[in-house]
C-alpha positions as CSV (number, residue, x, y, z in Angstrom):
1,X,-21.3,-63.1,72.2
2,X,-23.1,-60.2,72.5
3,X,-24.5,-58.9,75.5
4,X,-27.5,-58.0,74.0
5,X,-27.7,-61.1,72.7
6,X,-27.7,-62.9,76.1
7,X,-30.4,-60.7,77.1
8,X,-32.6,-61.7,74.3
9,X,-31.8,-64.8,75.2
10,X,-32.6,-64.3,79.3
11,X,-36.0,-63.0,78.1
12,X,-36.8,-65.4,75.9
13,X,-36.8,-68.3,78.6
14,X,-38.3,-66.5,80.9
15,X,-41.5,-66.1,79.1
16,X,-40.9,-69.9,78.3
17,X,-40.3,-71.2,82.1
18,X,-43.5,-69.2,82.5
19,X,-45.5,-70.9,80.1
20,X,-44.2,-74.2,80.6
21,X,-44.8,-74.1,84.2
22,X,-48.8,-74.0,83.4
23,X,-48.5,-76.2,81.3
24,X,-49.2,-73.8,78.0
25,X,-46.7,-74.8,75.6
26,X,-43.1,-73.0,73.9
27,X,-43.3,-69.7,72.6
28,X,-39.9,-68.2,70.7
29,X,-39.4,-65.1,68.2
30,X,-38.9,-68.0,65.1
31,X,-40.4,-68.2,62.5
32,X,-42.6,-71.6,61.1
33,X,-44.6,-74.3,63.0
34,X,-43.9,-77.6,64.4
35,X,-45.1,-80.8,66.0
36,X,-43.1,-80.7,69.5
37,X,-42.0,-84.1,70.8
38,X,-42.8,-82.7,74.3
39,X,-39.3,-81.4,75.4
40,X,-37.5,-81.7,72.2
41,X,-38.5,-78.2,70.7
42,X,-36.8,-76.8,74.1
43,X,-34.0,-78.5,73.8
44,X,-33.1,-78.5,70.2
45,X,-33.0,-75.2,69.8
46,X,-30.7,-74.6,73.0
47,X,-28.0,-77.8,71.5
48,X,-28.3,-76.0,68.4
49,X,-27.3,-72.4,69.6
50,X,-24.9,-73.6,71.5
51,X,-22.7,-76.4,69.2
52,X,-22.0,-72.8,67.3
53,X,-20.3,-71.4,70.4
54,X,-16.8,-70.5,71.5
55,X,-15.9,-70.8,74.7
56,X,-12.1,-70.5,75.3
57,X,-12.1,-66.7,76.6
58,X,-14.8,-66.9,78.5
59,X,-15.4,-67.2,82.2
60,X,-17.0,-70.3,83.9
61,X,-19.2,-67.9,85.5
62,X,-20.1,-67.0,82.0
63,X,-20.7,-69.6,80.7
64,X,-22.7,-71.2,82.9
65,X,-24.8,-67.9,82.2
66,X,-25.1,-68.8,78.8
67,X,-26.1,-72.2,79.4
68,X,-29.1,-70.8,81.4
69,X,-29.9,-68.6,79.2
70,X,-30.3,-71.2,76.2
71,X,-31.8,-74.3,78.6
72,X,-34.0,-72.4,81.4
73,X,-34.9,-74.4,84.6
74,X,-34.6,-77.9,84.6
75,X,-38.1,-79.5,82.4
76,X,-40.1,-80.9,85.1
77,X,-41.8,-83.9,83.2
78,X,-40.3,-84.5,79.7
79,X,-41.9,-87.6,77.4
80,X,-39.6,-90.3,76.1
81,X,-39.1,-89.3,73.2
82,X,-38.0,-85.8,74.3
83,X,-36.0,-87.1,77.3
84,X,-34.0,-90.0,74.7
85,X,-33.2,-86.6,72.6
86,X,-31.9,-84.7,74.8
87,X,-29.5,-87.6,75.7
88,X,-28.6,-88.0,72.4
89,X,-28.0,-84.3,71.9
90,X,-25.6,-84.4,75.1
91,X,-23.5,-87.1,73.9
92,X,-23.0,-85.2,70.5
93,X,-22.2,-81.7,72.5
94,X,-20.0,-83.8,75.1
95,X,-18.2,-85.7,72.4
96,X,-17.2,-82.6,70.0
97,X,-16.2,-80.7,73.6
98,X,-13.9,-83.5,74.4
99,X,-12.4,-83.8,70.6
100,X,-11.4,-80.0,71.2
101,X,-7.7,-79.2,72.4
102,X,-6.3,-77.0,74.9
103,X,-8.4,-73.9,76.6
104,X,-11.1,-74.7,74.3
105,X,-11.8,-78.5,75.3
106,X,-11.5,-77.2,78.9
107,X,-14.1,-74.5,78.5
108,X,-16.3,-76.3,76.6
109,X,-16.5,-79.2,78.7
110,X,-17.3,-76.1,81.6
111,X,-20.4,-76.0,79.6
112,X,-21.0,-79.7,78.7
113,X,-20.6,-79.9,82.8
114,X,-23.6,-77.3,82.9
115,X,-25.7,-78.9,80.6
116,X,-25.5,-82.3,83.3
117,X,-28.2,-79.9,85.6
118,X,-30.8,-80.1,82.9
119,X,-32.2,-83.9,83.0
120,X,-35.4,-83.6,83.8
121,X,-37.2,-84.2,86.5
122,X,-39.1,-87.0,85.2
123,X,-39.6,-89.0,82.5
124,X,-43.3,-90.7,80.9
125,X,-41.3,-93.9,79.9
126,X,-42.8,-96.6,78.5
127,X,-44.0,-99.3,80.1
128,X,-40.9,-101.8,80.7
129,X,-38.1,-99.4,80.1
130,X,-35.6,-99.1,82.7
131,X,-35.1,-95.5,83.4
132,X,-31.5,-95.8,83.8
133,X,-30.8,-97.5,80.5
134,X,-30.3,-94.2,78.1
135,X,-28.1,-92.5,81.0
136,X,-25.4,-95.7,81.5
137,X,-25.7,-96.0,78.0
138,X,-24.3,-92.3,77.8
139,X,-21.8,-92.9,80.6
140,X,-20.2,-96.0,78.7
141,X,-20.0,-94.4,75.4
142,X,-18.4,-91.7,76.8
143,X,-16.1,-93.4,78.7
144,X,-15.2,-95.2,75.7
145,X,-14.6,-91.9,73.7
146,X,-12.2,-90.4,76.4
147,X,-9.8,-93.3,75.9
148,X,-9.6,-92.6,72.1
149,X,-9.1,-89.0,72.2
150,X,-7.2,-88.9,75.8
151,X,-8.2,-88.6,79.4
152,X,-7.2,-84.8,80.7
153,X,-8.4,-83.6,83.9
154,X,-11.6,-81.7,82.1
155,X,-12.8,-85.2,80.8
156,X,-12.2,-86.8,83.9
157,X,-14.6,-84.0,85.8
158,X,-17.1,-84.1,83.4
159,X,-17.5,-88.0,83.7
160,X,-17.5,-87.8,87.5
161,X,-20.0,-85.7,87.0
162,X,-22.5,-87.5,84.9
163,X,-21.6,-90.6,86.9
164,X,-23.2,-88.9,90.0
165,X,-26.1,-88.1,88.0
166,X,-29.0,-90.0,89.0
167,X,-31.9,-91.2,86.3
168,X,-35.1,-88.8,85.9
169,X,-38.0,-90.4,88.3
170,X,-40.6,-92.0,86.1
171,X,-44.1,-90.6,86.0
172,X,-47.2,-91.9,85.2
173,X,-48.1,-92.3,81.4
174,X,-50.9,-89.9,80.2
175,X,-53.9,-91.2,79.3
176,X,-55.6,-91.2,76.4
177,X,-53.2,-89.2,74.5
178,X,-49.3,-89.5,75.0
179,X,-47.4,-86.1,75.5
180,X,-45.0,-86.9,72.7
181,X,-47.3,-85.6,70.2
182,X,-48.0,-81.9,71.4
183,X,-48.7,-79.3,68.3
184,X,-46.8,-75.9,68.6
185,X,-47.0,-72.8,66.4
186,X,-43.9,-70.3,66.9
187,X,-44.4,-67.3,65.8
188,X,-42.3,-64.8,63.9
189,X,-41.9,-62.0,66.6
190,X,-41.6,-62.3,69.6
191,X,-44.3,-62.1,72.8
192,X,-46.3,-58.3,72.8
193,X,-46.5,-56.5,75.6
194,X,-49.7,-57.8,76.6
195,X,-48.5,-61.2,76.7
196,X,-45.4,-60.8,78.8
197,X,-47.5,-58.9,81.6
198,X,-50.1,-61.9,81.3
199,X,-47.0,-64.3,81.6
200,X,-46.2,-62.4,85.2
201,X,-49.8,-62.6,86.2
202,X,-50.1,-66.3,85.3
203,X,-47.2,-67.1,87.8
204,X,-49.5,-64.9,90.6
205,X,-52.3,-67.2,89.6
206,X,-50.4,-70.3,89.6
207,X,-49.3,-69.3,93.8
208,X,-52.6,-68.6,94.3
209,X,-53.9,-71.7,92.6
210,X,-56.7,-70.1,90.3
211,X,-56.9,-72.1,87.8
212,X,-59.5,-70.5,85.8
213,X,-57.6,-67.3,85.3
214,X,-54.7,-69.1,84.6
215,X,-56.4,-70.9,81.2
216,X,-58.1,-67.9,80.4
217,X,-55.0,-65.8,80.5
218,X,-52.6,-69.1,78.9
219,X,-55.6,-69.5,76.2
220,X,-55.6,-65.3,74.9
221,X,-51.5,-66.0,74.7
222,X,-51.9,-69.4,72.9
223,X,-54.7,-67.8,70.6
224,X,-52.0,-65.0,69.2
225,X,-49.5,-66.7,68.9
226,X,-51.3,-69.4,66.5
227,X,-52.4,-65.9,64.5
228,X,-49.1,-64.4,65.0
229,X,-47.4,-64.8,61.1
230,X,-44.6,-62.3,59.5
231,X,-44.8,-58.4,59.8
232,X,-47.6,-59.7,63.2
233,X,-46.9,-56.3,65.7
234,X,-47.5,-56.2,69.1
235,X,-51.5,-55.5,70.0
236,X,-53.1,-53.3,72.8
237,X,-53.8,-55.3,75.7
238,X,-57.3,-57.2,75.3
239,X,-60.1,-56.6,77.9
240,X,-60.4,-58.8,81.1
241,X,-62.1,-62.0,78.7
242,X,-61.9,-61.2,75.4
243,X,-59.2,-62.1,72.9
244,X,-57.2,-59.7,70.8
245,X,-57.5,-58.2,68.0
246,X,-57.3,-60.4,65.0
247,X,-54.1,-59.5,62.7
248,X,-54.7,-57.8,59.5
């Protein structure tokens, strides 16, 4: 890996923690649109990245920078659908680490380790579901998988691990709309200059609880980015309450 490819990356999800943090949706330098099951867009693209990487001559200390690099901060409130995806997606990731051999099983189970940290918060289950059913269901398919490939000390770590972790807290279903449903357009290039200094202005906002600047500010980034399509440049910044220029 790169380095400038980690710093992409660092940049990249820290003008998404920004935006997710008021609540403003996920913004990446891909091209096409989506319909985001709540946390799934975040996380699929992080598994996706990183099922492609190599591990073995790296670092712990690296690798746990790449893993936050490609997750972010931990999602504060993920739906169920999102939350049952990223569980799934873990169990793939931890089952191909721990069919590895040698220095490679070992490092990539460093990462699988790293991933643990990003359960979120909470979970919107549905009414009746037992928030610990996806996560034991995990543990024991896991557990069965380390006897058919082979217990080494790595395995053993990494199910320690996710046996101390404990199920996201459950919060309250939305009402009238579920959150598993949430339209997002991602643009083609990334975030303009503009945006990225909003992004930093949003956060002051958020301390200072002002929540009127904060959806003006989130709404002018929203409003390019579902504008934003291929060859889209980076635009002047807009005057305090009006929008950018539209793209040609």
């Amino acid at each position: 890996m790169r380095k400038s490819t980690l710093g992409s990356w660092d940049g990249m999800w820290r003008a998404r923690a920004l935006l997710a943090a008021m609540g403003v949706g996920v913004v990446c330098a891909l091209g096409g649109s989506a319909n985001a099951e709540n946390c799934k867009l975040h996380y699929a693209e992080a598994f996706q990245i990183i099922s492609t990487q190599r591990f073995a001559e790296h670092s712990p200390a690296a690798i746990k920078q790449t893993v936050d690099n490609l997750f972010g901060p931990r999602q504060v409130v993920c739906g169920e659908v999102g939350y049952k995806f990223f569980l799934t997606e873990l169990g793939n990731q931890a089952g191909a680490a721990m069919r590895q051999k040698g220095t490679e099983q070992e490092a990539q189970l460093v990462a699988t380790r790293e991933i643990l940290n990003r359960f979120p918060l909470q979970v919107r289950f549905s009414q009746g579901v037992d928030p610990r059913a996806g996560l034991n269901q995990l543990r024991s398919n896991l557990g069965v998988l380390s006897t058919e490939v082979g217990v080494t000390p790595s395995i053993t770590a990494l199910l320690d691990a996710l046996a101390r972790i404990a199920p996201p807290r459950l919060a309250p279903k939305p009402l009238p709309k579920s959150d598993d449903a949430i339209p997002v357009t991602v643009p083609r290039v990334p975030l303009p200059a503009w945006a990225v200094i909003s992004l930093y202005e949003i956060r002051d906002h958020a301390a200072r609880k002002e929540s009127d600047a904060i959806t003006t500010k989130s709404n002018l980034i929203l409003d390019w980015v579902s504008r934003a399509g291929p060859g889209a440049v980076p635009l002047a910044v807009p005057a305090a309450g009006t929008a950018p220029a539209k793209q040609l």
